[in-house]
C-alpha positions in Angstrom: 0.0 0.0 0.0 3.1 2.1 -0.7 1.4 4.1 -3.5 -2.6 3.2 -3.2 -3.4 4.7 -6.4 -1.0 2.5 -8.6 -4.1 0.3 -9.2 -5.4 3.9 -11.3 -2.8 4.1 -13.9 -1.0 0.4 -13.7 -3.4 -2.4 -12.3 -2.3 -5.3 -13.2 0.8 -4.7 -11.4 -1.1 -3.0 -8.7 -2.9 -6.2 -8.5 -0.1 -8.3 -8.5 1.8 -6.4 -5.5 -2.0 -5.9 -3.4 -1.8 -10.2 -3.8 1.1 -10.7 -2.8 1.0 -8.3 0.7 -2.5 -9.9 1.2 -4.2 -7.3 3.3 -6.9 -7.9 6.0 -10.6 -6.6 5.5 -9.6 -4.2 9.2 -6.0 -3.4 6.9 -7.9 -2.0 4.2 -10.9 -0.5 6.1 -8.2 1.4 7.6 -5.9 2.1 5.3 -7.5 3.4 2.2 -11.5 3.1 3.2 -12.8 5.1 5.5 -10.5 7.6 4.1 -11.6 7.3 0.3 -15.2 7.0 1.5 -15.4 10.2 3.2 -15.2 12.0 0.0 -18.6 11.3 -1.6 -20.5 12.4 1.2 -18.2 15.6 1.8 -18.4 16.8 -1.3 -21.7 16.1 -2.2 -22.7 17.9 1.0 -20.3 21.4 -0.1 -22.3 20.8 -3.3 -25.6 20.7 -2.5 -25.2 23.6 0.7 -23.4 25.9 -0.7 -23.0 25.4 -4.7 -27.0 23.8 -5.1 -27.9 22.0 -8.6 -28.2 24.2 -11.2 -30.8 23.7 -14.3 -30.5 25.9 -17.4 -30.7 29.3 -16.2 -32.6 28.9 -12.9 -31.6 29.4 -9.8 -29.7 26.8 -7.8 -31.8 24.2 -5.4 -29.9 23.4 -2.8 -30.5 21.5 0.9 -30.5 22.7 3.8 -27.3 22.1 6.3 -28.8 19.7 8.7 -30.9 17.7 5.6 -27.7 17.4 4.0 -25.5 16.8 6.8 -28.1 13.8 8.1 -27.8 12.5 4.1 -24.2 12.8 3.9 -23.6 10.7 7.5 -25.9 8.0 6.2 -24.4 8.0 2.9 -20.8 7.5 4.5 -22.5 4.4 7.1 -23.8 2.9 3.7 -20.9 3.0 1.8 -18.5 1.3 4.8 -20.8 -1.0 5.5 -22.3 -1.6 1.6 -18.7 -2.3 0.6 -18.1 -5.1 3.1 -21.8 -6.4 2.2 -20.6 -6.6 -1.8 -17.2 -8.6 -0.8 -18.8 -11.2 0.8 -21.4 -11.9 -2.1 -18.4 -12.4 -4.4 -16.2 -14.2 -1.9 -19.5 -16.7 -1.6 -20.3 -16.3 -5.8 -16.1 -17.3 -5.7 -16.8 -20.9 -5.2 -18.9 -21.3 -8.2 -15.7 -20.2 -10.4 -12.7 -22.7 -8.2 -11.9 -19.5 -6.5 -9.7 -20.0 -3.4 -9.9 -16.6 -3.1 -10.9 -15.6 0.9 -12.9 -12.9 2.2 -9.6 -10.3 2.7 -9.1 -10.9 -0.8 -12.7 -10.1 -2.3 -12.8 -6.8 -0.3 -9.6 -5.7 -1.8 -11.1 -6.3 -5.1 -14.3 -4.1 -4.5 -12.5 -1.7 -2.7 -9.6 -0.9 -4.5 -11.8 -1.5 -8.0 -14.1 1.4 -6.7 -11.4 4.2 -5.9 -12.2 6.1 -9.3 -15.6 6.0 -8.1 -14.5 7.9 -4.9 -12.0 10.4 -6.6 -14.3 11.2 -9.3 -17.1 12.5 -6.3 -14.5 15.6 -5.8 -16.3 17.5 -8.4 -19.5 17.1 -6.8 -18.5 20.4 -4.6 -19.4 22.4 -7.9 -22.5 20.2 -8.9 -23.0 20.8 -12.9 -25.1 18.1 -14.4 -23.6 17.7 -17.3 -19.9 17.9 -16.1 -21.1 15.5 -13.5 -22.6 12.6 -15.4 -19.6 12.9 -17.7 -17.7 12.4 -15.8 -19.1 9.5 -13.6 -19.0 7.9 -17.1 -15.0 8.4 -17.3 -14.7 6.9 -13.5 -17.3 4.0 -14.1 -15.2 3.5 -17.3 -11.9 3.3 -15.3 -13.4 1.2 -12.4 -14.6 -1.6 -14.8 -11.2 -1.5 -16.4 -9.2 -1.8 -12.8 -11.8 -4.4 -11.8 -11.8 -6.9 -15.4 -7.7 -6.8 -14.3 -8.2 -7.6 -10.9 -10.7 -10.2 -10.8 -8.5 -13.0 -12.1 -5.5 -11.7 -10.3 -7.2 -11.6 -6.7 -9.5 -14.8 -7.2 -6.7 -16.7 -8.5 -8.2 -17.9 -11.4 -7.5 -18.0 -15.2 -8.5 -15.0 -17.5 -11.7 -16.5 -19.4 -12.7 -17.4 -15.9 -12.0 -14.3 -14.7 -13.9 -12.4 -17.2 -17.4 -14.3 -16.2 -16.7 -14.0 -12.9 -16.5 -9.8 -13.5 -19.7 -9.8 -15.6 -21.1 -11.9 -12.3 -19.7 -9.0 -10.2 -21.2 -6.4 -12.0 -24.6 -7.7 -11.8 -24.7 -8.0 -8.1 -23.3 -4.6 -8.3 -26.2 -3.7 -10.2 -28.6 -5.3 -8.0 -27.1 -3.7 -4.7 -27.6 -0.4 -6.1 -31.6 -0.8 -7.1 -31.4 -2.1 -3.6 -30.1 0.8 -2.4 -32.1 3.0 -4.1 -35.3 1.4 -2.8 -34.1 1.6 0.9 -33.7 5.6 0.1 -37.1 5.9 -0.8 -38.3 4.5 2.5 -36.1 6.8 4.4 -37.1 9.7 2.1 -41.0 8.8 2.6 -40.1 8.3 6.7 -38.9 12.1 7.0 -35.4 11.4 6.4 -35.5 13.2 2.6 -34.1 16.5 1.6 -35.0 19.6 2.6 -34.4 22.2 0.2 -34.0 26.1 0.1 -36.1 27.0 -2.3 
């Protein structure tokens, strides 16, 4: 974990090296997590206080400091604790593709495969939908790519292998986040939804 971000421009020997120093789910929580994780919520909450979302030529909408403070502490419990939820469904899917892989080494993979996710949040501090969704595209782009090189690497399994065993990832990935989204709306419809300032 001398240079985190290796995985970013170089991750197959990212990959290689996070294997080989075979980091505990509490070593990574630590190390890169809670860190990286923080940024979503923080920026998204400068964003939507003090930038606000801005449509064509109207004014901005934006939350108020307690609504989006509350949103932003939930977001950050969800993503610790949705991360850790995502590495055990692939270290359980593992066994259906001879994976020897254990549960340190399937959080690894999610967590590490998602860092583009959490550097790309940064520009959520100036939220311009466009820019944004952009963007998001470029880091989703980046994440798949670090993850399709990972996947075979951390599981310890061939390539073709590997590749299934990504597409398998992505759809509980998928699922997880219309999962998510459908445990917002109940908090949003229990009081705990945005307030806004306009």
């Amino acid at each position: 974990m001398k240079n985190r971000f290796n995985v970013l421009y170089n991750p197959a020997k990212a990959w290689e090296q996070l294997r080989e120093e075979k980091f505990t789910v509490k070593q990574v929580y630590l190390r890169m997590v809670i860190w990286m994780a923080l940024l979503p919520p923080l920026f998204a909450f400068i964003g939507a206080v003090y930038s606000g979302w801005r449509i064509g030529y109207e004014d901005p909408v934006k939350l108020t400091w307690e609504s989006a403070l509350t949103i932003s502490i939930a977001a950050y419990l969800a993503i610790l604790v949705g991360l850790y939820i995502f590495a055990r469904l692939v270290h359980w899917m593992a066994q259906t593709y001879d994976s020897n892989a254990n549960i340190d080494d399937s959080f690894t993979l999610i967590a590490y495969s998602c860092m583009p996710l959490f550097l790309i949040s940064i520009f959520s501090a100036y939220p311009l939908l466009w820019m944004n969704t952009l963007l998001t595209l470029v880091a989703v782009a980046l994440a798949l790519r670090i993850l399709f090189a990972g996947t075979p690497i951390m599981m310890g399994i061939d390539k073709d292998r590997g590749i299934l065993f990504t597409n398998s990832i992505l759809t509980v990935a998928l699922v997880l986040t219309v999962a998510v989204l459908a445990i917002s709306v109940v908090f949003w419809a229990n009081g705990m939804g945005p307030v806004f300032t306009r």
